[in-house]
N, C-alpha and C positions, 0 to 999 in steps of 0.2 A: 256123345251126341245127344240132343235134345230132339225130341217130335211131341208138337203139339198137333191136333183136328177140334177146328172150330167149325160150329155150324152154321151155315146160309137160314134167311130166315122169311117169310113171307107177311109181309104187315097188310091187314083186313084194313083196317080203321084207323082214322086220324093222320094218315100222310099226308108228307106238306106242313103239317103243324108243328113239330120239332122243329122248325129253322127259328133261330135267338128272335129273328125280326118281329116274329107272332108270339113265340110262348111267351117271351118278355114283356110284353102287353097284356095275354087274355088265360095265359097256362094253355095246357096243353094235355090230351086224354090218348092215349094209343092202344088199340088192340092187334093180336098176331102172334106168333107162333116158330120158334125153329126146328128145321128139319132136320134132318140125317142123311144130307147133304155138306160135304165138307171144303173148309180151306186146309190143307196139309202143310204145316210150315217143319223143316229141319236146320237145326241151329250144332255148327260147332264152331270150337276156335281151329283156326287155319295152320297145321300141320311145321312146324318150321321148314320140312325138307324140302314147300314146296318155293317157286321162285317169284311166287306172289304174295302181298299182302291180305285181299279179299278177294272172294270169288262167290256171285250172288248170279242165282240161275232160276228163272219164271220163264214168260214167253221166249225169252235173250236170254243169253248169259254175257257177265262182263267180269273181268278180270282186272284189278284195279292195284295200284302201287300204295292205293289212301282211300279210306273209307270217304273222305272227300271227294273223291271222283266219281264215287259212286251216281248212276244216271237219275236211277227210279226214285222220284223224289220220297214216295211216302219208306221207303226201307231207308235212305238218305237222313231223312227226319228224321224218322226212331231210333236210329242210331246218336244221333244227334244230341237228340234227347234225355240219352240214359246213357249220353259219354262216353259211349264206345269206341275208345279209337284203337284195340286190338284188332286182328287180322280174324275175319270170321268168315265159314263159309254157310253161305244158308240158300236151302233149296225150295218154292214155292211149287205146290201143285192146287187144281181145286178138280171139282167135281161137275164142276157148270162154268162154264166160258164168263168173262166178267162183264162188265157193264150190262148185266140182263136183268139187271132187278132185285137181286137177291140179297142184296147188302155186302157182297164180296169185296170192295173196298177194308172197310168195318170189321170185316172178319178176318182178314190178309194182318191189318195191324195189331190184333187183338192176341192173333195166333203168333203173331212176333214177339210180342211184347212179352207172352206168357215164357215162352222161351228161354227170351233175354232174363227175365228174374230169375228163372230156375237154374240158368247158367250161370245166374250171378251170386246168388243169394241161396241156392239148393234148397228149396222150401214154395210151396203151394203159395202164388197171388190171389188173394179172394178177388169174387167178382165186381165189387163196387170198386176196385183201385182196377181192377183191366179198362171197364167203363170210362172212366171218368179219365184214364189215361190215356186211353183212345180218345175220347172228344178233345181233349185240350190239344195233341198233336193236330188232329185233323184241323180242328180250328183257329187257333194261336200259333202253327209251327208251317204247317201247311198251306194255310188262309184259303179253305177250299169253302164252296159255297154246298151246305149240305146240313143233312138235319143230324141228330145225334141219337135216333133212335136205333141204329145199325149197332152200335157200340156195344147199346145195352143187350140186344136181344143177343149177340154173340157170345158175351159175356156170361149171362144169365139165361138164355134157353125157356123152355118150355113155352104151354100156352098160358098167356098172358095180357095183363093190362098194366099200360106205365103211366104214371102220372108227370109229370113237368111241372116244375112251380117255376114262377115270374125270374126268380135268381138261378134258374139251371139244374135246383136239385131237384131229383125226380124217386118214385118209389115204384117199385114195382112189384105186381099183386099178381097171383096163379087165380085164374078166373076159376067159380065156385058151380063147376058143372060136375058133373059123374059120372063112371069108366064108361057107362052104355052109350047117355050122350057124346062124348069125344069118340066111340068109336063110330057111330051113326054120324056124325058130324065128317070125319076124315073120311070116311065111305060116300060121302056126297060130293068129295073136292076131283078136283082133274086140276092138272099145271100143265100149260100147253106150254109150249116152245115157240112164239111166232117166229124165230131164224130172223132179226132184224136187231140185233145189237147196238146201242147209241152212247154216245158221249152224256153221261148223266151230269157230272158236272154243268156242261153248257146246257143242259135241261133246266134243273135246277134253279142254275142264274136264272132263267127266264121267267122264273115263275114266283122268285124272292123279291118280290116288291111290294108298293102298298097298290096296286089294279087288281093282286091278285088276291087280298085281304078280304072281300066280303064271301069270295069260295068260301077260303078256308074258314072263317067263321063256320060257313051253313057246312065243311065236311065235321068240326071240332062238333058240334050238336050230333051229328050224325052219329059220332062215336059215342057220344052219351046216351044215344036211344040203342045202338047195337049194344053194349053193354049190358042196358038192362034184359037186350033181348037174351044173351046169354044169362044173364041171372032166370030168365023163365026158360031155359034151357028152345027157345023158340028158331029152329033151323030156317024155319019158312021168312020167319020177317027178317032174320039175319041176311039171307041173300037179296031180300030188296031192299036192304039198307043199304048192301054192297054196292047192287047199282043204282043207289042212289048219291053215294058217296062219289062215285065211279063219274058220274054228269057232272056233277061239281068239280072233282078236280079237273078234267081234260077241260075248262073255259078257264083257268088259273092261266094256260098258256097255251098259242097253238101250236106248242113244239110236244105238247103232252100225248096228243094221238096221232095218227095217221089217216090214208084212206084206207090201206092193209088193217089196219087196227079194228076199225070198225067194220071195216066185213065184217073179220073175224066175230067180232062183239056181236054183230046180229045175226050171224048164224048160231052160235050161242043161246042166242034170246029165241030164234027159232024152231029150237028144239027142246026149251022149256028150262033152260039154266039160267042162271045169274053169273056177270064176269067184271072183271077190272083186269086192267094191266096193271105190275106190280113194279114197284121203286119211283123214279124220277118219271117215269114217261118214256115216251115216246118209240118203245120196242120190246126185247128182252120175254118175260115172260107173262103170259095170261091164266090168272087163277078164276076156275070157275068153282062154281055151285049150283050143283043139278040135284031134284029126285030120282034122275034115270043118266046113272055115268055109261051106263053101256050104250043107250042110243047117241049121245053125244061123242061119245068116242068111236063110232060106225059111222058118225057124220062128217066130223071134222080131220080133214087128214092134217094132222101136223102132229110133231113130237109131244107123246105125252109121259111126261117125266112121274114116274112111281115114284112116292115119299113115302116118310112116317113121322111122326114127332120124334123130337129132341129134345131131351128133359136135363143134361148135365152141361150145357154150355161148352164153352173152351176148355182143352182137358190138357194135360198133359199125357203122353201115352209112354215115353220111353225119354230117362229110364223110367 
C-alpha cells in the first residue's frame, strides 16, 4: 500500500492570473504559502480475492467492474492518463471540506499522482513532473477552467513566489525573508471558515474572460509591489496590498463575493485587520492579517482554523 499527504495551500497574491487566457499575454507573478493542512491519498492494487475490479472511496464509494466506470472524473482522468487499467483501490481523505479555497482539487491529483509513480516505478517523483502533470490533466484531459497555481504550490510547498512565462513555464522562488519575520508574519494571519462552500469551477468560468482583464492587470502589479513588500520584510504595507488586491479581484466577477462575504470583510476592517477570501470566490475560506489576532478572534465568531507552514510539499509517507 502506498500513502501519500499533500498540502492545502493559501495564495496572498496574484489570483486569477494563472488562467492560460492572461499569463499567455502579460506573464504572471504569484505569492503564497502551503500549510500543514492535508490531502491523504492511499493507493493499492485490488486484492484478487475480492469480486471487484476497483474500489475508490472519497465522499462516495463506488465499486466498479472497469476503471472506465469509474464516476469521479479527475481519479477517472488520472487514471487514464498513466494507463491504469489494473484493479486499484484508493482511498481519499482531507483535512478541510473541498471547494473552500485551499486548492484541494490540485492537491487531491498531485497526491494521486505521487502514489501512482511510486506504485509504478518504486522511486521518488520530483516536483516539477507532479506539477506540470497535474496542470496538463487538469487542463487537456479534464478541460476544467482553472488556474495552475494549485499544482505548483502542492507540489512544491513552502513560502513562496512563482513566476509564469507567456509559454506556461514557470519558476518558483522561496521568498528572501528571515526566521523572525515568518514567524511575526504567521503570528499576524487568522483563517476564518465563512461555512459557505461553492462550485469554483463555475466561479472561475465567470471571471475567465476579457471584462475581467483590466482587474487582473491592476491585481498582477499588486503582486509585484507585495513582493517587494516582503523583500523590505514590511508586514504593514503587505496587508494593504492584501486588501487592495482583494477590491480588485471581487469586480473580475459578481459571483466572487457575497453579501455574507462582506460583512465578514468589514468586520474585519473594523477591528483593524486586513482580509481576502481565498481561491475562486465566492465562499470557503477568509485569510486575514491583523496586528491584534486576539481582538479579532473575540470579535468574529466563526471557525478559526490553526495552521503552520508547509515546507516539503507532496510526500510520500508509507512505505
Amino acid at each position: 500500500m502506498i500513502i501519500s499527504t499533500t498540502p492545502l495551500r493559501v495564495s496572498l497574491f496574484g489570483g486569477s492570473t494563472d488562467y492560460f487566457n492572461y499569463y499567455s499575454q502579460y506573464k504572471s507573478l504569484l505569492i503564497g504559502f502551503a500549510i500543514k493542512k492535508y490531502i491523504y491519498t492511499t493507493l493499492r492494487y485490488t486484492p484478487q480475492i475480492f469480486d471487484f475490479h476497483s474500489s475508490i472511496h472519497y465522499s462516495q464509494s463506488e465499486y466498479v467492474d472497469s476503471n472506465d466506470d469509474i464516476k469521479h472524473r479527475a481519479i477517472k482522468g488520472v487514471l487514464h492518463y498513466k494507463n491504469i487499467i489494473d484493479g486499484i483501490e484508493l482511498v481519499h481523505l482531507a483535512d478541510a471540506p473541498g471547494k473552500s479555497g485551499l486548492g484541494s482539487s490540485s492537491s487531491f491529483i498531485v497526491g494521486m499522482l505521487n502514489c501512482i509513480n511510486q506504485l509504478l516505478h518504486n522511486e521518488p517523483t520530483s516536483k516539477i513532473n507532479l506539477a506540470t502533470e497535474c496542470i496538463h490533466i487538469e487542463q487537456n484531459i479534464l478541460k476544467e477552467t482553472s488556474g495552475i497555481q494549485d499544482a505548483i504550490w502542492a507540489a512544491f510547498s513552502g513560502i513562496k513566489s512563482i513566476e509564469i512565462d507567456k509559454d506556461g513555464t514557470f519558476k518558483v522562488k522561496p521568498l528572501p525573508v528571515c526566521e523572525e519575520f515568518i514567524n511575526k508574519f504567521h503570528n499576524s494571519l487568522v483563517l476564518f471558515y465563512t461555512g459557505s462552500p461553492r462550485d469554483s469551477f463555475e466561479v472561475a468560468k465567470s471571471h475567465d474572460n476579457k471584462e475581467a482583464e483590466q482587474y487582473k492587470i491592476c491585481i498582477h502589479q499588486i503582486a509585484k509591489e507585495a513582493l517587494s513588500a516582503f523583500y523590505q520584510e514590511d508586514i504593514e504595507q503587505v496587508g494593504k496590498l492584501l486588501d487592495e488586491s482583494w477590491q480588485q479581484k471581487r469586480q473580475t466577477s459578481s459571483l466572487i463575493s457575497t453579501p455574507h462575504i462582506d460583512d465578514i470583510y468589514t468586520q474585519v476592517k473594523r477591528h483593524g485587520g486586513h482580509a481576502k477570501i481565498l481561491g475562486s470566490g465566492g465562499g470557503g475560506y477568509m485569510l486575514c492579517l491583523t496586528p491584534d489576532k486576539r481582538r479579532l478572534l473575540k470579535n468574529i465568531d466563526l471557525i478559526n482554523v490553526d495552521f503552520s507552514f508547509d515546507y516539503e510539499g507532496s510526500k510520500i509517507v508509507l512505505p
